[in-house]
C-alpha positions as CSV (number, residue, x, y, z in Angstrom):
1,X,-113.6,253.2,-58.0
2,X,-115.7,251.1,-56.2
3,X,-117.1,247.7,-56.6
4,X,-120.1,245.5,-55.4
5,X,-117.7,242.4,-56.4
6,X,-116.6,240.0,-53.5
7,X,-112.6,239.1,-53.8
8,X,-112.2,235.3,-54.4
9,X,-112.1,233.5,-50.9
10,X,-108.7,231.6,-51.2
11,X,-105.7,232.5,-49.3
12,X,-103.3,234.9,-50.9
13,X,-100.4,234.0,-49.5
14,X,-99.2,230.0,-50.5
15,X,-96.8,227.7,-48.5
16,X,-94.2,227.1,-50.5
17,X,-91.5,224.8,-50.0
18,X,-88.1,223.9,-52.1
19,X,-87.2,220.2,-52.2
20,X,-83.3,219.4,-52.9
21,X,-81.5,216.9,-54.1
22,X,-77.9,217.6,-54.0
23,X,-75.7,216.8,-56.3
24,X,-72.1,218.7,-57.2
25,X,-72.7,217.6,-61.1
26,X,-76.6,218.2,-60.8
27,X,-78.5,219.5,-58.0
28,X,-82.5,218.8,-58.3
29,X,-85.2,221.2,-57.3
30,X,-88.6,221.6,-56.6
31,X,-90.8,224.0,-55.7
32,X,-94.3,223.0,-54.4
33,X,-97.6,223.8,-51.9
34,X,-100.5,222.2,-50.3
35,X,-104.1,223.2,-51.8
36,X,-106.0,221.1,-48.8
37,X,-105.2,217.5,-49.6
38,X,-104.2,218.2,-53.5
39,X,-100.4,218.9,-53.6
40,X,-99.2,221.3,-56.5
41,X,-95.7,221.5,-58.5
42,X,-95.0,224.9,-58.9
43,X,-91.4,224.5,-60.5
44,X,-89.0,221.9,-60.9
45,X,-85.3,222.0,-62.3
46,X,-82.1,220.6,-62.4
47,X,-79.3,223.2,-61.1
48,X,-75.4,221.6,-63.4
49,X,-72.2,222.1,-62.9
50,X,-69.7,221.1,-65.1
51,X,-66.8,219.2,-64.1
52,X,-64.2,220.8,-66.0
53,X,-64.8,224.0,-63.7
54,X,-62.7,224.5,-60.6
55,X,-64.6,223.0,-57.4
56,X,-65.1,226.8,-55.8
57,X,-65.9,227.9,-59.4
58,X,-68.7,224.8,-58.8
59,X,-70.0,225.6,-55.5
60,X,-70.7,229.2,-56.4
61,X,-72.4,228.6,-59.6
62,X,-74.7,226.5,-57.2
63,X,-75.4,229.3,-54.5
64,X,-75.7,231.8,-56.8
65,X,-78.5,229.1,-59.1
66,X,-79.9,228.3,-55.9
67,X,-80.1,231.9,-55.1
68,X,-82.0,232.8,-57.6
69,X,-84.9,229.7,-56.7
70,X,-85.5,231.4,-53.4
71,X,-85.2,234.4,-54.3
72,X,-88.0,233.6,-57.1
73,X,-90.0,231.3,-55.2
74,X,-89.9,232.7,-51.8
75,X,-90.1,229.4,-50.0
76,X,-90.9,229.4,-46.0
77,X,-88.9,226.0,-45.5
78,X,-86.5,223.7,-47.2
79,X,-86.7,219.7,-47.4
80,X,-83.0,218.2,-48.1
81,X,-82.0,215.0,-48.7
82,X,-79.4,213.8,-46.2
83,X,-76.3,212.7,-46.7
84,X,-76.2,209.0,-46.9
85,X,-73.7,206.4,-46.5
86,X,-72.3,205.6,-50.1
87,X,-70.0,202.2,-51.4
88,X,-67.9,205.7,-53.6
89,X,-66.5,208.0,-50.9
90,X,-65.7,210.2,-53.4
91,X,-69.6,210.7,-54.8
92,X,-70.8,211.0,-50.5
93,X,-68.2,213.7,-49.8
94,X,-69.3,215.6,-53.4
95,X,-73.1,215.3,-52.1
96,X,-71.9,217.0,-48.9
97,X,-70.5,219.6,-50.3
98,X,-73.6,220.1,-52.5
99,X,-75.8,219.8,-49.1
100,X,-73.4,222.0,-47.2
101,X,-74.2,224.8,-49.8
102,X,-78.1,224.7,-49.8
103,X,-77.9,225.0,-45.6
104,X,-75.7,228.0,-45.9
105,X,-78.1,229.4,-48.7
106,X,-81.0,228.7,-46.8
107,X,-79.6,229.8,-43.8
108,X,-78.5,233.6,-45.4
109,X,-82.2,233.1,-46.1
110,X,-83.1,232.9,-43.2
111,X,-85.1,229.6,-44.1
112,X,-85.6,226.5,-41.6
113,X,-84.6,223.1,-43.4
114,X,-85.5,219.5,-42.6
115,X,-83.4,217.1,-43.8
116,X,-85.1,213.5,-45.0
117,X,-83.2,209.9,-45.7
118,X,-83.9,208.9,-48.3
119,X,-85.9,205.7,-47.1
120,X,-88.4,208.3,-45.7
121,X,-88.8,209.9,-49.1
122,X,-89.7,207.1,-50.9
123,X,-91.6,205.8,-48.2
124,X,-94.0,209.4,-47.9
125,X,-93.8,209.1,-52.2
126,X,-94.3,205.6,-52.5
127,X,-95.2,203.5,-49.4
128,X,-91.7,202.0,-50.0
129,X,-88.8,202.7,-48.6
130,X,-87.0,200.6,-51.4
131,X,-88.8,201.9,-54.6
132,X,-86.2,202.8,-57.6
133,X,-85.6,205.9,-59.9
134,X,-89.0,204.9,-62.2
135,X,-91.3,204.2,-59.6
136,X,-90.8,207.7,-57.7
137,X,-91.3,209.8,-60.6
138,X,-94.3,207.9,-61.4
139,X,-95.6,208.9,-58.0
140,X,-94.3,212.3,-58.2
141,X,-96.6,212.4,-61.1
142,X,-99.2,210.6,-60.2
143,X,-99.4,212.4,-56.6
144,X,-99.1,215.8,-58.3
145,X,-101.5,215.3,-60.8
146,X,-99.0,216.1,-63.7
147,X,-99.4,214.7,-67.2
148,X,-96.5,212.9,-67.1
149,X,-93.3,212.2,-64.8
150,X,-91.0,215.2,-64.1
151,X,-87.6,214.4,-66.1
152,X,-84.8,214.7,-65.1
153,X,-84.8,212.0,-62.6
154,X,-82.7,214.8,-60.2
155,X,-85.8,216.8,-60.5
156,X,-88.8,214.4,-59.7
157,X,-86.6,213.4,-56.7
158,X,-86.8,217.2,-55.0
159,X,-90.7,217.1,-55.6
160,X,-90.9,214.1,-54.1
161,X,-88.7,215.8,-51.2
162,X,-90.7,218.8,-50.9
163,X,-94.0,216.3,-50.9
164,X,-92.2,214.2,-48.1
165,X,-92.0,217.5,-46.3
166,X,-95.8,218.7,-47.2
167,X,-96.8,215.5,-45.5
168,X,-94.7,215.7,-42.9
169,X,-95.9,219.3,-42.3
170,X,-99.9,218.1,-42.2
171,X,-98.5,215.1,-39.6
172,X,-97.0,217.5,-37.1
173,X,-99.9,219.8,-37.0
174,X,-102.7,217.0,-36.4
175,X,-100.5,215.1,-33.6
C-alpha cells in the first residue's frame, strides 16, 4: 500500500545511556537520552540484594538484574560512580564489588563506561560539588522535567549519573 504521508522527521534511533550507582544492598539505575538540550528519564530503579543471601548468591542476582537493564534498554555507554574513599572500609570494599560487576556486565556487553566522582556528579546536577541527598533529586527532577523527585534516593542518583555523562557527552563533542 502506498502512501502520500511524510514519516515524522526525528531520529529513530535514541542515545541511551545507563547511570549506576553501586551498591551490594541496593544498586541504583537510570536510563536516559538527550532530545537537543531537554534531557529525558526513560527508566529508573533500584536493583536489592538481601543480606541474608550468600555474597556470590548477591553478586549474581545483580548481573543477572543488571542484565536484564541492558538487555531492555540497549544503552550505547555506561556512567558509574567511582569508588570513593569511605571512613567504613567495609561499605568501600562492598561498593567495589558492586562496581566490579556493572564493568564486567558492561564489558560482556560490549559497552564503553565512564566512571564519575562523585563531586563531578553533583557538580554537572547541581553546580555543587557538595550538595546532599535532597538537593540532587530535586535537580534530577527539576533537570528532567519530572513531576516530582525520583525516590529512591539510590535511583535519582544514577539519573543524575547518566545526566553527568549526557553533559559530558555534549562537552567533548563541541571542544
Amino acid at each position: 500500500m502506498h502512501s502520500d504521508v511524510t514519516p515524522p522527521s526525528y531520529p529513530l534511533v535514541h542515545m541511551f545511556v545507563l547511570g549506576i550507582d553501586p551498591g551490594l544492598t541496593r544498586t541504583g539505575y537510570g536510563v536516559a537520552t538527550r532530545h537537543g538540550g531537554r534531557m529525558e528519564a526513560i527508566a529508573a530503579g533500584v536493583i536489592r540484594t538481601s543480606a541474608d543471601d550468600p555474597l556470590e548468591i548477591r553478586l549474581a542476582t545483580l548481573a543477572r538484574e543488571l542484565r536484564a537493564v541492558i538487555s531492555e534498554h540497549r544503552p550505547v555507554a555506561v556512567a558509574l560512580e567511582t569508588v570513593f574513599t569511605n571512613r567504613n572500609r567495609q561499605t568501600a570494599i562492598s561498593v567495589g564489588r558492586a562496581s566490579g560487576v556493572a564493568l564486567l556486565v558492561s564489558g560482556e556487553a560490549g559497552i564503553p563506561v565512564t566512571e564519575y566522582t562523585p563531586t563531578a556528579i553533583k557538580l554537572a546536577v547541581t553546580g555543587s560539588g557538595s550538595a546532599d541527598k535532597a538537593a540532587m533529586q530535586q535537580m534530577v527532577a527539576r533537570r528532567y522535567g519530572l513531576k516530582e523527585a525520583p525516590s529512591p534516593a539510590d535511583a535519582a542518583d544514577a539519573l543524575g549519573i547518566a545526566l553527568c555523562h549526557l553533559q559530558s557527552i555534549n562537552l567533548k563533542r563541541s571542544s
